[in-house]
Backbone as numpy.savetxt, mean C-alpha at the origin, in Angstrom:
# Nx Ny Nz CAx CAy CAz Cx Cy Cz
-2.66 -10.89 -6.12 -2.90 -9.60 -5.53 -4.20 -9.69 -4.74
-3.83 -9.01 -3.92 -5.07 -9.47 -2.67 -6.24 -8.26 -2.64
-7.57 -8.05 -1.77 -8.31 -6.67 -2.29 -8.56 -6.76 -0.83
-8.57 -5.91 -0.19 -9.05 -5.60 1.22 -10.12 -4.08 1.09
-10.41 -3.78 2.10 -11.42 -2.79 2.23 -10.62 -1.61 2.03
-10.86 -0.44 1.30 -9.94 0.42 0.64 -9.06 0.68 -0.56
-8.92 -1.26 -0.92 -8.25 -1.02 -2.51 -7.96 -2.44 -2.36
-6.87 -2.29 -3.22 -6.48 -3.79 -4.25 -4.92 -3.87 -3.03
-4.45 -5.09 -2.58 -2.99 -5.01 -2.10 -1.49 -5.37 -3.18
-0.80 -4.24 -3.10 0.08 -3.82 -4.61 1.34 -4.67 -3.53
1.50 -4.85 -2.54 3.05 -4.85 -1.69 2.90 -4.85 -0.19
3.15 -5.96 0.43 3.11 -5.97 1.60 4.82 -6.03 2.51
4.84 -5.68 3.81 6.67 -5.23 4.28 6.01 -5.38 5.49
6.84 -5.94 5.95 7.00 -6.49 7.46 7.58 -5.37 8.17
6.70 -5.50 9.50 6.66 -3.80 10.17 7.95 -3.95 11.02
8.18 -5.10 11.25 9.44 -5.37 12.16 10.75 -4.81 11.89
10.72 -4.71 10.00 12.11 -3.77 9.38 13.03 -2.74 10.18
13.53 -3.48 10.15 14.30 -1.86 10.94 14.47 -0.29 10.57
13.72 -0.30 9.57 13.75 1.11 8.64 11.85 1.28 8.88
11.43 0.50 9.34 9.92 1.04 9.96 9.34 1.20 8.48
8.54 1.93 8.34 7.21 1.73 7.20 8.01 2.57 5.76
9.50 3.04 5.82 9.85 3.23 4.80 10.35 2.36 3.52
10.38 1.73 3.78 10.23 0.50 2.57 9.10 0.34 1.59
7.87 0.43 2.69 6.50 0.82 2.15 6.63 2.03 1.42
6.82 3.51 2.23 6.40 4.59 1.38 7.13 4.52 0.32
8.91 4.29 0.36 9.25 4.13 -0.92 8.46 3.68 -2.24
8.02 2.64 -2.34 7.32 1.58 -3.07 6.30 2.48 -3.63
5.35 2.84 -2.43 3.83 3.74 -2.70 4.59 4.99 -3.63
5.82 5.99 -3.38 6.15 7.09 -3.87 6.52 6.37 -5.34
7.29 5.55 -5.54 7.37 5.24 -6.60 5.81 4.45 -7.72
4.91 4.41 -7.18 3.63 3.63 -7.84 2.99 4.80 -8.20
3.13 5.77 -7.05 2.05 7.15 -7.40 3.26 7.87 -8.69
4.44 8.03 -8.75 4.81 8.12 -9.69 5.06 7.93 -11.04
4.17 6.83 -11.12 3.97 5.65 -12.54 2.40 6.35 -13.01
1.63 6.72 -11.53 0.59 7.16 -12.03 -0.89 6.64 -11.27
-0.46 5.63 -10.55 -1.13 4.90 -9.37 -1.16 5.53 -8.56
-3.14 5.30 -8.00 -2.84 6.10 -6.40 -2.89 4.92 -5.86
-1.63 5.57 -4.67 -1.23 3.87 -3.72 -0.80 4.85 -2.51
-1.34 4.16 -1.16 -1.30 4.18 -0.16 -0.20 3.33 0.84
-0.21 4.15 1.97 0.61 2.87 2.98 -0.42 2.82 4.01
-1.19 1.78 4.79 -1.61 1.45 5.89 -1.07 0.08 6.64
-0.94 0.01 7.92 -0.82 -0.74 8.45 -1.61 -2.12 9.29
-1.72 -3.28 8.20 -2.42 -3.71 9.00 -1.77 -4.69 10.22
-2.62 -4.80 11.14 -1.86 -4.86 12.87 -2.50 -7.05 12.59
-3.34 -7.60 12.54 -3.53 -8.76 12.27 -2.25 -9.22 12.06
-1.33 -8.73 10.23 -0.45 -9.34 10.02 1.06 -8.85 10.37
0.85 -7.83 10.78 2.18 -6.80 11.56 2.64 -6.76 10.23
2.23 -5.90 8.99 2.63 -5.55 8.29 2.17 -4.35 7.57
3.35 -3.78 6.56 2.60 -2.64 6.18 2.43 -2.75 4.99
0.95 -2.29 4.10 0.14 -2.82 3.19 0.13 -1.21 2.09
0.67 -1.50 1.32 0.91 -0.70 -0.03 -0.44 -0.91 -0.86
-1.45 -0.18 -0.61 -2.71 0.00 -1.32 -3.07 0.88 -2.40
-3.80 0.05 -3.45 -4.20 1.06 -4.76 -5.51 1.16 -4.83
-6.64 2.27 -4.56 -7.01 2.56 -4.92 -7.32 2.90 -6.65
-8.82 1.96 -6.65 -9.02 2.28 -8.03 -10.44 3.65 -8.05
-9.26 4.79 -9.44 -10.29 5.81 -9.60 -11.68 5.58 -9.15
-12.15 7.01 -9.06 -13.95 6.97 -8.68 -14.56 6.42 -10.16
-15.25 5.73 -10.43 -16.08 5.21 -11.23 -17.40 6.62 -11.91
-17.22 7.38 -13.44 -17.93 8.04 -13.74 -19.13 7.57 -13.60
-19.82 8.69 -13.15 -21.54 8.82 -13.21 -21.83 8.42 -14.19
């Protein structure tokens, strides 16, 4: 699992899909449903779209 700027990488999908970045949100809707916050961004370097988790804010 990879960590880029913004979070940890949970799932990466090739933007070329013919169903476009829904493969991704699927994935993210189902992670935030487990209880994970997970994101979709696209990064353009690998022409893919990057299923990101954010880890909680860290208590004071």
């Amino acid at each position: 699992m990879a960590t880029v700027r913004g979070g940890r990488v949970l799932e990466s999908f090739p933007a070329g899909d013919p169903h476009g970045s829904w493969p991704a949100e699927e994935y993210a809707a189902g992670c935030r449903a487990r209880g994970e916050r997970a994101t979709v961004v696209m990064d353009l370097e690998e022409d893919a779209f990057l299923v990101l988790a954010s880890d909680p804010p860290e208590a004071p």
